[in-house]
N, CA, C and O atoms as a MOPAC input file, in Angstrom:
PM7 MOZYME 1SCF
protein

 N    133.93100 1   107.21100 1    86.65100 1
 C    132.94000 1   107.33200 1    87.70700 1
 C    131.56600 1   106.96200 1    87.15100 1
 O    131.13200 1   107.48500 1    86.12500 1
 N    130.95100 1   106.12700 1    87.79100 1
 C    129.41300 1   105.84400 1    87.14500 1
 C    128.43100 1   106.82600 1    87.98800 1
 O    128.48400 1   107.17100 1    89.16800 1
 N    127.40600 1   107.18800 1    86.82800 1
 C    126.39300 1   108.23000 1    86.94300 1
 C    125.18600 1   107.39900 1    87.43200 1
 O    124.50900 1   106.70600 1    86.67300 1
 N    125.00100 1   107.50300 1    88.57600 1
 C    124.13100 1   106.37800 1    89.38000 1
 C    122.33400 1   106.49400 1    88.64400 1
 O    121.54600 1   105.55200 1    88.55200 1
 N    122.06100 1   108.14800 1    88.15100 1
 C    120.80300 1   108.34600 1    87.55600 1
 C    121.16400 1   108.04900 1    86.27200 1
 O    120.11500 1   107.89800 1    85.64500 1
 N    121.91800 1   107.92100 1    85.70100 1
 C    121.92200 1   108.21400 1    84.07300 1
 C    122.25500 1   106.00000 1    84.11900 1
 O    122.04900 1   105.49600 1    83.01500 1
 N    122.57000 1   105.25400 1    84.93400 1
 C    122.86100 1   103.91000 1    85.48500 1
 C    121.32500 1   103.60700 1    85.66500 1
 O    120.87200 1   102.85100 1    84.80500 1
 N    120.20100 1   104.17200 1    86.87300 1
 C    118.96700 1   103.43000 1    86.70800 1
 C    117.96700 1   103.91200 1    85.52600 1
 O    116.81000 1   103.49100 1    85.52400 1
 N    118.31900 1   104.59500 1    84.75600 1
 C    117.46500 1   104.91200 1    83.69700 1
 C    117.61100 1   104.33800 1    83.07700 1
 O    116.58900 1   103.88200 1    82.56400 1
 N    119.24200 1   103.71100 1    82.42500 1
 C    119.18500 1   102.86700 1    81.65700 1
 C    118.98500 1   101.21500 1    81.78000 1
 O    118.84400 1   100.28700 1    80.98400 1
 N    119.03700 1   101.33500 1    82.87000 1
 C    118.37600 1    99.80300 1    83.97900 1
 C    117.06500 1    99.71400 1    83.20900 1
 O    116.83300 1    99.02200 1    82.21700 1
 N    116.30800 1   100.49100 1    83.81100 1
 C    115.02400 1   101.03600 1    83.75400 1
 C    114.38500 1   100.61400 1    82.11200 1
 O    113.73200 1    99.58000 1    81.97300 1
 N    114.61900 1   101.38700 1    81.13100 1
 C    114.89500 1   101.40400 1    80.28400 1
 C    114.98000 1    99.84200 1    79.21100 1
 O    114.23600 1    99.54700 1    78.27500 1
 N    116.28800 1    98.97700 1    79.83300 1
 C    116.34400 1    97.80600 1    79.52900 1
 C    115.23400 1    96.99600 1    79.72900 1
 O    114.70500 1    96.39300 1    78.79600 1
 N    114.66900 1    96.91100 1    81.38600 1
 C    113.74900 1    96.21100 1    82.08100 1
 C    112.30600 1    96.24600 1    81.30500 1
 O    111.58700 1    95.25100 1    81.21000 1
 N    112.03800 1    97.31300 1    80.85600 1
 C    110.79800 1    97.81100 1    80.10100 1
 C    110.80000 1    97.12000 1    78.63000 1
 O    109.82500 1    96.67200 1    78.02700 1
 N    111.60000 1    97.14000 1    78.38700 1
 C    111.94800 1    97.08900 1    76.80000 1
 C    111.73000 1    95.03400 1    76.48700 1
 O    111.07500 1    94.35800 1    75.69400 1
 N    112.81000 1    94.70100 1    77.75300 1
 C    112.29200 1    93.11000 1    77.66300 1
 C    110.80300 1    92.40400 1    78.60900 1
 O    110.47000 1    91.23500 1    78.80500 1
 N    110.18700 1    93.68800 1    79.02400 1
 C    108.73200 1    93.56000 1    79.16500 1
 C    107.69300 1    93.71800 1    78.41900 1
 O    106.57500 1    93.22200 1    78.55800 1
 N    108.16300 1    94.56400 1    77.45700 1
 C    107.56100 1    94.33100 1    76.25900 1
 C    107.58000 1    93.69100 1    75.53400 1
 O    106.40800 1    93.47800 1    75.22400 1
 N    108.47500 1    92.92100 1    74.71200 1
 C    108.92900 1    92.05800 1    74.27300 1
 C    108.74500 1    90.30700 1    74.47800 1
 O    109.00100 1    89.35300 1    73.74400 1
 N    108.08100 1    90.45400 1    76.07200 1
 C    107.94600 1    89.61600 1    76.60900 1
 C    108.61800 1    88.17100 1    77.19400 1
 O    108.13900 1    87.05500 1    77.39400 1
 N    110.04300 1    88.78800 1    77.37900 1
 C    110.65200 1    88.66800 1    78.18800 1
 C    111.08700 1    88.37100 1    79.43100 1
 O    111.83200 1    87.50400 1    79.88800 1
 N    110.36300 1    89.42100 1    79.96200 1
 C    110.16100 1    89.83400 1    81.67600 1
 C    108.76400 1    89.84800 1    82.03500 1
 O    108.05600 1    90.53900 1    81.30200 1
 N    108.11200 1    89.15100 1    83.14300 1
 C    107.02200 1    89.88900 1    84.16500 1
 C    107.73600 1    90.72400 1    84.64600 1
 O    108.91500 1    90.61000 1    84.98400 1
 N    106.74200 1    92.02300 1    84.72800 1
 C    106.80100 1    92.95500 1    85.88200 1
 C    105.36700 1    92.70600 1    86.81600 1
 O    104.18300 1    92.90600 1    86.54700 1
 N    106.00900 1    92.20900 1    87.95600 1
 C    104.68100 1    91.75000 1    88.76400 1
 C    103.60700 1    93.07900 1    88.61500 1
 O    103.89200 1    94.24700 1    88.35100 1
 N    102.44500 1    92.54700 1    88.84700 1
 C    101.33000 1    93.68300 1    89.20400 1
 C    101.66800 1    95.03900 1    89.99400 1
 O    101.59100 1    96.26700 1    89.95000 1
 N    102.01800 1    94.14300 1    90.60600 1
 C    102.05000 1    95.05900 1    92.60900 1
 C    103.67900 1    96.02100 1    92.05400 1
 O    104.39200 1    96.58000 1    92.88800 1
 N    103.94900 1    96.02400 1    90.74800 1
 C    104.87000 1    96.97700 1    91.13800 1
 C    103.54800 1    98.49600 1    89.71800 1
 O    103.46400 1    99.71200 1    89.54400 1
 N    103.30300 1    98.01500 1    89.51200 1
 C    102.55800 1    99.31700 1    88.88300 1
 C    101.63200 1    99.97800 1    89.66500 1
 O    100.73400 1    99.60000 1    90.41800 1
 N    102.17300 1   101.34800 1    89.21500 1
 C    101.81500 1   102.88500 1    90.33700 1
 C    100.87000 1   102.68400 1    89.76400 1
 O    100.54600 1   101.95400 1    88.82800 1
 N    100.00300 1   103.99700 1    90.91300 1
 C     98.78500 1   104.40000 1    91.00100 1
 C     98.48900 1   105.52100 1    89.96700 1
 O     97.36600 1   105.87500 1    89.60800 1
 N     99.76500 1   106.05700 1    89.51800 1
 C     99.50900 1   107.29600 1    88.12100 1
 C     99.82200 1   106.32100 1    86.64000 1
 O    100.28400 1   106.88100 1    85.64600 1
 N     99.52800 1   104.90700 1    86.64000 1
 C    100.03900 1   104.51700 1    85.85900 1
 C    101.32600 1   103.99500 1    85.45800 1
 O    101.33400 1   103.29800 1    84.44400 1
 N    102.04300 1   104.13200 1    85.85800 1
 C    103.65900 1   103.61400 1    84.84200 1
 C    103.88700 1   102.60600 1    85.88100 1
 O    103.13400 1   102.21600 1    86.77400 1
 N    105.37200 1   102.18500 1    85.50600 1
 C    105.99900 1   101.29200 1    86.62200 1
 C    106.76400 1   101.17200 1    87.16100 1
 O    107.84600 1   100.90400 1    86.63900 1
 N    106.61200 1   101.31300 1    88.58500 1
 C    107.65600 1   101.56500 1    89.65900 1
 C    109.10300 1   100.93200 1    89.48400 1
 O    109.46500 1   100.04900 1    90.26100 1
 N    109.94300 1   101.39000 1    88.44700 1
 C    111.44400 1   100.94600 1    88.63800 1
 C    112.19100 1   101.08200 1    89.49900 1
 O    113.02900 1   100.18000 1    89.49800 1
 N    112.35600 1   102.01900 1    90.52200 1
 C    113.25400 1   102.11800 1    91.50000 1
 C    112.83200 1   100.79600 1    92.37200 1
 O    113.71200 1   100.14900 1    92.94100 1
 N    111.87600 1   100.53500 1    92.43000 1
 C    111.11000 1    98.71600 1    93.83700 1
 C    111.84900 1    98.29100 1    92.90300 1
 O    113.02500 1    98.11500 1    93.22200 1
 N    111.52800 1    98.03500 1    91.72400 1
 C    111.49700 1    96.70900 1    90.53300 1
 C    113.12600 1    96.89400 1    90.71900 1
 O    113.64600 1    95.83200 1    91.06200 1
 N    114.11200 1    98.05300 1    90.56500 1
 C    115.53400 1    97.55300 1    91.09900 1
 C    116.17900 1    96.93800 1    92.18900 1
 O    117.17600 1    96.22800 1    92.32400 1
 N    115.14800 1    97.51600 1    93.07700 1
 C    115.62900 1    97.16700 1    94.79900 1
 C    115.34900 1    95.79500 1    94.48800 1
 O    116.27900 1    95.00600 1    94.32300 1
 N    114.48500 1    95.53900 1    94.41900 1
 C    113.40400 1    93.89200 1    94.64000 1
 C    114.71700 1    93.05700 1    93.47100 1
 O    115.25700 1    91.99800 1    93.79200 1
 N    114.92100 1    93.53700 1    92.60300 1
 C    115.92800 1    92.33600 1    91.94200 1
 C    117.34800 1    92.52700 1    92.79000 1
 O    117.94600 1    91.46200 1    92.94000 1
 N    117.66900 1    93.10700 1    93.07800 1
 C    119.38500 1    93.60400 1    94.04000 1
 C    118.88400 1    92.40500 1    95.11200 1
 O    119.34600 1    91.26400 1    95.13500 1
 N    117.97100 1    92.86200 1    95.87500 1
 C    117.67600 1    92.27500 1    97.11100 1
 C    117.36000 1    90.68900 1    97.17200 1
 O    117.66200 1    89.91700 1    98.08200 1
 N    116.71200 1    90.41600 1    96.03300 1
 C    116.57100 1    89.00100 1    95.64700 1
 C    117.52800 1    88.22900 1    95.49400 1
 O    117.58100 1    87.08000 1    95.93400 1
 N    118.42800 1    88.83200 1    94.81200 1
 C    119.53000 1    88.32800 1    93.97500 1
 C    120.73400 1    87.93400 1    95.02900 1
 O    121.42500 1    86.91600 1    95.05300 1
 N    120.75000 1    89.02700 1    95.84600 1
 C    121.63900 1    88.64900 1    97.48200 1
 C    121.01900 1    87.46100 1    97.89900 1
 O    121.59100 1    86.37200 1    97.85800 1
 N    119.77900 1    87.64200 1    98.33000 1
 C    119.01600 1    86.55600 1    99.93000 1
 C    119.21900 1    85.53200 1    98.83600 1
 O    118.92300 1    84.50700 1    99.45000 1
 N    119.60100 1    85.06400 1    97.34500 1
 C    119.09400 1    83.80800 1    96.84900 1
 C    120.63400 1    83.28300 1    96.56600 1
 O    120.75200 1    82.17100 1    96.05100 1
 N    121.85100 1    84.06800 1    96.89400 1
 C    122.96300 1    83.67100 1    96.31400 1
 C    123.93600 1    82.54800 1    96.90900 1
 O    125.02700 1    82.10600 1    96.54800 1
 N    123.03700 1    82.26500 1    98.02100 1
 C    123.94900 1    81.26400 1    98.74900 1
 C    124.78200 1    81.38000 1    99.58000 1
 O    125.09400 1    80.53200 1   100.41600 1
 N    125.25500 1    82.50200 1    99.43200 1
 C    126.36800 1    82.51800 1   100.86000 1
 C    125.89000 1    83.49000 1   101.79700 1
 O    125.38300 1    84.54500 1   101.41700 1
 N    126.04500 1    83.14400 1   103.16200 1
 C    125.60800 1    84.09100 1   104.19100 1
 C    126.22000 1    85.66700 1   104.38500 1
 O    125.83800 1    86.24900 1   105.40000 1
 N    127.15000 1    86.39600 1   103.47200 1
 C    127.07100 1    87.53200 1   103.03500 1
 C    126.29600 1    88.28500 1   102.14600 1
 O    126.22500 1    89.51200 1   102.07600 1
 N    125.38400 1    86.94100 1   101.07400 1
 C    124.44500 1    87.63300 1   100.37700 1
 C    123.54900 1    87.80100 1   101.23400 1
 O    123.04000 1    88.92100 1   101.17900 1
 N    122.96500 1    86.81700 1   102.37100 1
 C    121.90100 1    86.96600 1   102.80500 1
 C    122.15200 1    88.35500 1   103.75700 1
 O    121.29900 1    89.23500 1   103.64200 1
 N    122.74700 1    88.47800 1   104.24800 1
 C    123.63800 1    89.40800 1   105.31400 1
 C    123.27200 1    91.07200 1   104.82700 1
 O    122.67900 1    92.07500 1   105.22100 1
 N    123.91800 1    90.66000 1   103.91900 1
 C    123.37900 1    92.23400 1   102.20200 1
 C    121.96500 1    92.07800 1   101.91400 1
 O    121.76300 1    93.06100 1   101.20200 1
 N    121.01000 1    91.54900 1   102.00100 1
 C    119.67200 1    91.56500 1   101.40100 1
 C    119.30100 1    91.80300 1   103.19400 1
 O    118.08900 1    92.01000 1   103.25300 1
 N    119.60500 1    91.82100 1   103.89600 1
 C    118.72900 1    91.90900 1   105.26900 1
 C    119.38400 1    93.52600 1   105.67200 1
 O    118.67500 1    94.35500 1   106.24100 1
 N    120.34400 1    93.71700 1   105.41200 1
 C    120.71700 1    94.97700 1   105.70600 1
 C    119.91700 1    96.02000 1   104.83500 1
 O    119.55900 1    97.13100 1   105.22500 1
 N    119.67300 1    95.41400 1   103.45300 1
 C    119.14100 1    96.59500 1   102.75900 1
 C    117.95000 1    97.18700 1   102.86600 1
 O    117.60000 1    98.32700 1   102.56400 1
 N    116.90900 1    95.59000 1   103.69000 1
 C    115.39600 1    95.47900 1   104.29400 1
 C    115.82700 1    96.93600 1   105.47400 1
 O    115.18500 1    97.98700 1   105.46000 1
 N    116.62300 1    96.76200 1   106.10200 1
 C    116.91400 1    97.68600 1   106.89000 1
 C    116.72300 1    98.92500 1   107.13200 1
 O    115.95200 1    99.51800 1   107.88700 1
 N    117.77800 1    99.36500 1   106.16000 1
 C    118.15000 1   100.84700 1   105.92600 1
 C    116.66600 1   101.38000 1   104.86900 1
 O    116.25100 1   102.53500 1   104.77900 1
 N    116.19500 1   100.36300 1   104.29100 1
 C    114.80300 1   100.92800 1   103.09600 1
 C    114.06400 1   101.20600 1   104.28900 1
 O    113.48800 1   102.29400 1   104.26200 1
 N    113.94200 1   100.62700 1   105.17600 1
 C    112.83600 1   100.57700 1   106.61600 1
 C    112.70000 1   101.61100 1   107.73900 1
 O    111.76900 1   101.95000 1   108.47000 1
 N    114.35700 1   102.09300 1   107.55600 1
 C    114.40900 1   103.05200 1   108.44400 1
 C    114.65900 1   104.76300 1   107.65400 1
 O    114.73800 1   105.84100 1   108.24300 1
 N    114.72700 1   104.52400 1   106.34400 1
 C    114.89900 1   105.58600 1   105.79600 1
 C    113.35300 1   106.03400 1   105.37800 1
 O    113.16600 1   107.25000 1   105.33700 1
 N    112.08700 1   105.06200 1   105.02400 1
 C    111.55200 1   105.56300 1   104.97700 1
 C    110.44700 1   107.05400 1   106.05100 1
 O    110.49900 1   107.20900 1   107.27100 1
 N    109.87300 1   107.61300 1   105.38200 1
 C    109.41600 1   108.63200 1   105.81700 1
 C    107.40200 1   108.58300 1   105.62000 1
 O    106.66200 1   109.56500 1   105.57800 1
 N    107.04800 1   107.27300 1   105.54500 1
 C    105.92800 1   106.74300 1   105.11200 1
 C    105.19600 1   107.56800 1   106.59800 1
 O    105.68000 1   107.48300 1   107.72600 1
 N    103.84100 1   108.40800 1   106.20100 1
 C    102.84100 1   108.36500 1   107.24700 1
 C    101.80100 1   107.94500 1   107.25500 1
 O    101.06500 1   108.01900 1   106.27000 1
 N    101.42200 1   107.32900 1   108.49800 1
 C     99.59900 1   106.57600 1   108.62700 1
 C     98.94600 1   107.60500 1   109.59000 1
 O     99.26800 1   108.66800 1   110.12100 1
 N     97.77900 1   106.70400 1   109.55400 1
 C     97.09000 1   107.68000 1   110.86600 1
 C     96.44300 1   106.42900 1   111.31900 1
 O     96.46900 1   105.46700 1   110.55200 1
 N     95.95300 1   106.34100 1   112.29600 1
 C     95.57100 1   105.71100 1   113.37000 1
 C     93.67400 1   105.94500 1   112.93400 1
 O     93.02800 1   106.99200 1   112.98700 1
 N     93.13500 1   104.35000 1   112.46500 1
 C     91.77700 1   104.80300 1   112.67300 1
 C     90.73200 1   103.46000 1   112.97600 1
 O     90.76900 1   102.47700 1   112.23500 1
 N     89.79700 1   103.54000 1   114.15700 1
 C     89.58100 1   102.46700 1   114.53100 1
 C     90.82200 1   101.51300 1   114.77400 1
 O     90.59000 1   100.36100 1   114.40800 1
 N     91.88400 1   101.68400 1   115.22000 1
 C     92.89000 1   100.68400 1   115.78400 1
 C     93.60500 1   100.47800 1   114.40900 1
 O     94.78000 1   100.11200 1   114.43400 1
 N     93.23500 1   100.60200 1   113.69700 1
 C     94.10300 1   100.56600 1   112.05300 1
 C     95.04200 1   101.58100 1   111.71700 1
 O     94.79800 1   102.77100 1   111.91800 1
 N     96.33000 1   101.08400 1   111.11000 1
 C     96.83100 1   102.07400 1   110.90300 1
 C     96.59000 1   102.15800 1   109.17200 1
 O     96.61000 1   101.19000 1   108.41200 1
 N     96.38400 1   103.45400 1   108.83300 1
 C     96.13300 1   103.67600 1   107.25400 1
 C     96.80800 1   104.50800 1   106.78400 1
 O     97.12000 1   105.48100 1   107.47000 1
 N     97.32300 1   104.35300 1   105.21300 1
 C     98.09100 1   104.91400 1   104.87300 1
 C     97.40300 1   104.90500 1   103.68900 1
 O     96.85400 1   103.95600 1   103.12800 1
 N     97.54300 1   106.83300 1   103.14200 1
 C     96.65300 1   107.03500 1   102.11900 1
 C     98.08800 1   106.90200 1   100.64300 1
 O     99.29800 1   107.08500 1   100.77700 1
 N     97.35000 1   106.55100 1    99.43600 1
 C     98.03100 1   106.33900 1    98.56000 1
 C     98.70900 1   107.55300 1    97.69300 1
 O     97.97600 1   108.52100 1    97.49300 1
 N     99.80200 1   107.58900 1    97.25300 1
 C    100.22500 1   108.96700 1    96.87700 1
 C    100.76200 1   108.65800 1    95.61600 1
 O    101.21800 1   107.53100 1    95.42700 1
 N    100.77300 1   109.89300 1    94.32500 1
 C    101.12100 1   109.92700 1    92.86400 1
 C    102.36200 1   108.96500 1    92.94600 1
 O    103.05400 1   109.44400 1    93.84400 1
 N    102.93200 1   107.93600 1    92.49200 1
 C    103.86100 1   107.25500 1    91.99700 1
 C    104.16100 1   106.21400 1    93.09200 1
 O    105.25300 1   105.72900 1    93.38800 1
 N    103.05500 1   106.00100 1    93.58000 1
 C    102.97800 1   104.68600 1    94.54700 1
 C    102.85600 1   103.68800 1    93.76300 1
 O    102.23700 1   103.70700 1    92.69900 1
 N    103.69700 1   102.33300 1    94.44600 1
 C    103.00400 1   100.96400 1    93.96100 1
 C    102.55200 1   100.31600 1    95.42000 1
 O    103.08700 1   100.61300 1    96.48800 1
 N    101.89200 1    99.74400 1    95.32000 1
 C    101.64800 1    98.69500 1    96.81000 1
 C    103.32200 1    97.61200 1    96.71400 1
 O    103.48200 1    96.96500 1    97.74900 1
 N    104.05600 1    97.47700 1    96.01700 1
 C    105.07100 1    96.96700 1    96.52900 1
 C    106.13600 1    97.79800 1    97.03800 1
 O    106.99000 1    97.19500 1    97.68800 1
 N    106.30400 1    99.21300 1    96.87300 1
 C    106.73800 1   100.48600 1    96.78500 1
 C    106.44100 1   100.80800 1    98.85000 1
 O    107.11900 1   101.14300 1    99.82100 1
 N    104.93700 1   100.40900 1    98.52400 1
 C    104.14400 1   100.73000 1   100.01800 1
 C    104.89000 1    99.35500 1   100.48500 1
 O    105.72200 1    99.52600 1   101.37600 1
 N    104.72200 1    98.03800 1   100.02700 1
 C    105.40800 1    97.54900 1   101.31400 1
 C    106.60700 1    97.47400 1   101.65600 1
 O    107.01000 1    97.02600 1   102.72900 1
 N    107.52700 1    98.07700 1   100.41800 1
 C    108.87600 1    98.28900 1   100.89400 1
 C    109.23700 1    99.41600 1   102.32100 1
 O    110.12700 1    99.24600 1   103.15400 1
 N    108.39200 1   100.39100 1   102.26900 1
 C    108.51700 1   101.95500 1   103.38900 1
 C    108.06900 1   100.84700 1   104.30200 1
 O    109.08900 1   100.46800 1   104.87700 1
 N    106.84700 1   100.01500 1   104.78900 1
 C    106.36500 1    99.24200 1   105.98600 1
 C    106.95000 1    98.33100 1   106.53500 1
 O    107.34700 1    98.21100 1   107.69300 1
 N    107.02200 1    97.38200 1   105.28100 1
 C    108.33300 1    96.08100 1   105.79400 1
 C    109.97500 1    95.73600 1   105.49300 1
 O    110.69100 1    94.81800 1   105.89300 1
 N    110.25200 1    96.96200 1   104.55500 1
 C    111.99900 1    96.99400 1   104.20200 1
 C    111.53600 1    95.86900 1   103.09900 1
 O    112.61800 1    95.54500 1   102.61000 1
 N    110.54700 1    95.11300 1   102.45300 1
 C    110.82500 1    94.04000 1   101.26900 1
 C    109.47800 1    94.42600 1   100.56900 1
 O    108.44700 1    94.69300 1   101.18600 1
 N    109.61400 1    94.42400 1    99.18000 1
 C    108.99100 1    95.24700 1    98.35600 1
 C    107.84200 1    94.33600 1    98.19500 1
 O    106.69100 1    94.76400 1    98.10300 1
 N    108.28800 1    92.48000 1    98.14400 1
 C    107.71900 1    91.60200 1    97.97900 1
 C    106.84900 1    91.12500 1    99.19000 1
 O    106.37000 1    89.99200 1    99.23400 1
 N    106.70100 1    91.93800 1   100.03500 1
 C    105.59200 1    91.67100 1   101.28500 1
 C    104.53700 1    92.50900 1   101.10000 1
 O    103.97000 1    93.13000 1   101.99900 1
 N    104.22400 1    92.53500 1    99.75200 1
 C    103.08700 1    93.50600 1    99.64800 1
 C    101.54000 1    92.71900 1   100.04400 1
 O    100.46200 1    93.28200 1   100.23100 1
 N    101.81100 1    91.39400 1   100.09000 1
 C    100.52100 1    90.58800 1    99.92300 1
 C     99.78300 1    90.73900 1   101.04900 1
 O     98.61200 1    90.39200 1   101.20900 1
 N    100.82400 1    91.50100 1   102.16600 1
 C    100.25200 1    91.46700 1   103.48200 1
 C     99.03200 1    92.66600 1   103.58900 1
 O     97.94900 1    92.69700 1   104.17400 1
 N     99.83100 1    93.71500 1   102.64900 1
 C     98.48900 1    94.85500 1   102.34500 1
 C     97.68000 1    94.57500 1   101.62900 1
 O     96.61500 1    95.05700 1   102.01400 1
 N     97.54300 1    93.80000 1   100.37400 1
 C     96.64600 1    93.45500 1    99.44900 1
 C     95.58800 1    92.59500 1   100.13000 1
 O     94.37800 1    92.63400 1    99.90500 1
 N     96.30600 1    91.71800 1   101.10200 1
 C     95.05000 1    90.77700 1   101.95900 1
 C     94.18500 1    91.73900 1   102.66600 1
 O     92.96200 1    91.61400 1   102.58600 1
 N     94.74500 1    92.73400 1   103.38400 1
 C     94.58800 1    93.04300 1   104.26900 1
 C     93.03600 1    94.29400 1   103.62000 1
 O     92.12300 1    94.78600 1   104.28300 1
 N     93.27000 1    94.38700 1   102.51300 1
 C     92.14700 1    95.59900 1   101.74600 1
 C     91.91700 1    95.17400 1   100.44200 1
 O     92.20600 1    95.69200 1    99.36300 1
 N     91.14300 1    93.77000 1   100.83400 1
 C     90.39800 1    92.78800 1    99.72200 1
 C     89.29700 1    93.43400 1    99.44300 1
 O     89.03000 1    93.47000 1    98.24200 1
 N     88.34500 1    94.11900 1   100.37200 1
 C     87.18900 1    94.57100 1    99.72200 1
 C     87.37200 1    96.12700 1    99.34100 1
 O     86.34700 1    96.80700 1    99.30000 1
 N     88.74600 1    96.79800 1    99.03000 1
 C     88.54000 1    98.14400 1    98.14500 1
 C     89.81400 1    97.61400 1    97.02600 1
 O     90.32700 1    98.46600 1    96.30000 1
 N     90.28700 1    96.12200 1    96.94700 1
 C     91.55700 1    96.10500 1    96.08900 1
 C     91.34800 1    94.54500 1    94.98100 1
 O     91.79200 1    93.43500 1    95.27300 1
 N     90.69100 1    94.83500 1    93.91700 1
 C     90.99200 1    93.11800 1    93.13200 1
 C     91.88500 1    93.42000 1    92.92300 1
 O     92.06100 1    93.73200 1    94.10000 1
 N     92.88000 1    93.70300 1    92.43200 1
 C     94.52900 1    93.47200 1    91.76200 1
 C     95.56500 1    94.04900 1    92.57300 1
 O     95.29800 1    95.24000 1    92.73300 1
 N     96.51000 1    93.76200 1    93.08900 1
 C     97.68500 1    94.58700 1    93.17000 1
 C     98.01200 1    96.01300 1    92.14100 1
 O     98.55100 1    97.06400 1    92.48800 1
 N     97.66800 1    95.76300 1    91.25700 1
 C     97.68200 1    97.03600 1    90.32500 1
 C     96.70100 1    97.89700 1    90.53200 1
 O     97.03300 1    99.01200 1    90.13100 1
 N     95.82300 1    97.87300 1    90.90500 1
 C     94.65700 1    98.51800 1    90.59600 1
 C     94.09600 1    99.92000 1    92.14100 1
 O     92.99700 1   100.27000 1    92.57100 1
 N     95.34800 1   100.25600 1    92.44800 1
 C     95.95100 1   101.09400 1    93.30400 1
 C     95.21700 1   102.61500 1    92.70800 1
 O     95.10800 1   102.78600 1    91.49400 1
 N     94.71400 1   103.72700 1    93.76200 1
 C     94.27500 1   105.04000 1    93.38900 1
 C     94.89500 1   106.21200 1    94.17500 1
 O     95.06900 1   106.17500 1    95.39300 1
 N     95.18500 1   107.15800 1    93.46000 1
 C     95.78600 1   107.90100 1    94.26300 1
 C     94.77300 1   108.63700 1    95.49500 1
 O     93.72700 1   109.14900 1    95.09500 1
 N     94.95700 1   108.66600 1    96.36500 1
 C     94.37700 1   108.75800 1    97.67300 1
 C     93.26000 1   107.96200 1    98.16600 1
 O     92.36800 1   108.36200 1    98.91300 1
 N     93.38600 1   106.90200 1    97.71900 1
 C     92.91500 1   105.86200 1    98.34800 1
 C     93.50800 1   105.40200 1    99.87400 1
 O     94.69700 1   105.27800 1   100.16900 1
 N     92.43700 1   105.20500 1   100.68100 1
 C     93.37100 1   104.86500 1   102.07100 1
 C     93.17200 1   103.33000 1   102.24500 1
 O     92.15000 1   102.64900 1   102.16200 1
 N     94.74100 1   102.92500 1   102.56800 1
 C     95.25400 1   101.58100 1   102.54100 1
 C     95.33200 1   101.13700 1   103.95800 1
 O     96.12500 1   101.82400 1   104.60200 1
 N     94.61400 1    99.97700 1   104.79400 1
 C     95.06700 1    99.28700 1   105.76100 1
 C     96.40600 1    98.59000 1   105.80800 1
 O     96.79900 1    97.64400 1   105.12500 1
 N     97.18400 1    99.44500 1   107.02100 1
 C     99.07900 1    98.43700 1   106.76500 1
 C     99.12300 1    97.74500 1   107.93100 1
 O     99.52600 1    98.29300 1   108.95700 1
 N     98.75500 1    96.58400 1   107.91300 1
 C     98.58100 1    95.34600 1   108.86000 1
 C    100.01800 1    95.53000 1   109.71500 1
 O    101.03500 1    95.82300 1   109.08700 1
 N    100.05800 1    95.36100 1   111.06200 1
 C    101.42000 1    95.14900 1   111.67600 1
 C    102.48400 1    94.20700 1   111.21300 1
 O    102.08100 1    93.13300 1   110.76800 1
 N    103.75600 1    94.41900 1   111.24100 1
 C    104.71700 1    93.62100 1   110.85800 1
 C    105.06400 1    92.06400 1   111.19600 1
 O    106.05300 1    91.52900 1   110.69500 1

């Protein structure tokens, strides 16, 4: 039986190790707002990639379902201000993290980063309770 936590740690783990090494980018937009880096996106975002890019219309089929269920499982809240909806930033957020709960794809973060150019130069550079404009879908 595989141990699904004791499985992304050592994911996790690997991913880091050939990022150091230099190996791997880990895009910006996946590093949290407490610092470290969001591995659970950085797994989804390679699973999900790895389907929509495989060529056959069951991968794509599997990468749109998973946009899905990430979309409807999340539990993300905004508030409504001036016609904006905002969503404040929380301990172990990434903005790709945030656009996975908004758009089901981790990699549509650019839509928030455009969207809060004058409180955001980097995708990384994320604060915890900072309030984020989440542009409609």
């Amino acid at each position: 039986m595989i141990n699904a936590e004791m499985t992304r740690q050592s994911m996790g783990n690997l991913l880091l190790e050939a990022a150091r090494k230099g190996e791997l980018e880990i895009p910006a937009s996946l590093n949290t707002a407490d610092g470290n880096v969001d591995l659970d996106t950085l797994l989804f975002n390679l699973i999900q990639t790895s389907l929509a890019e495989d060529g056959t219309p069951e991968g794509a089929e599997a990468a749109r379902e998973m946009s899905r269920r990430a979309f409807a499982a999340s539990d993300a809240n905004t508030q409504q201000v001036k016609g904006d909806r905002i969503y404040t930033v929380e301990p172990g957020d990434s903005l790709a993290y945030i656009s996975l709960q908004f758009y089901g794809r981790p990699n549509a973060y650019l839509r928030i980063f455009e969207a809060n150019r004058e409180k955001l130069r980097s995708p990384d550079l994320i604060k915890i309770g900072q309030r984020l404009i989440i542009p409609k879908a």
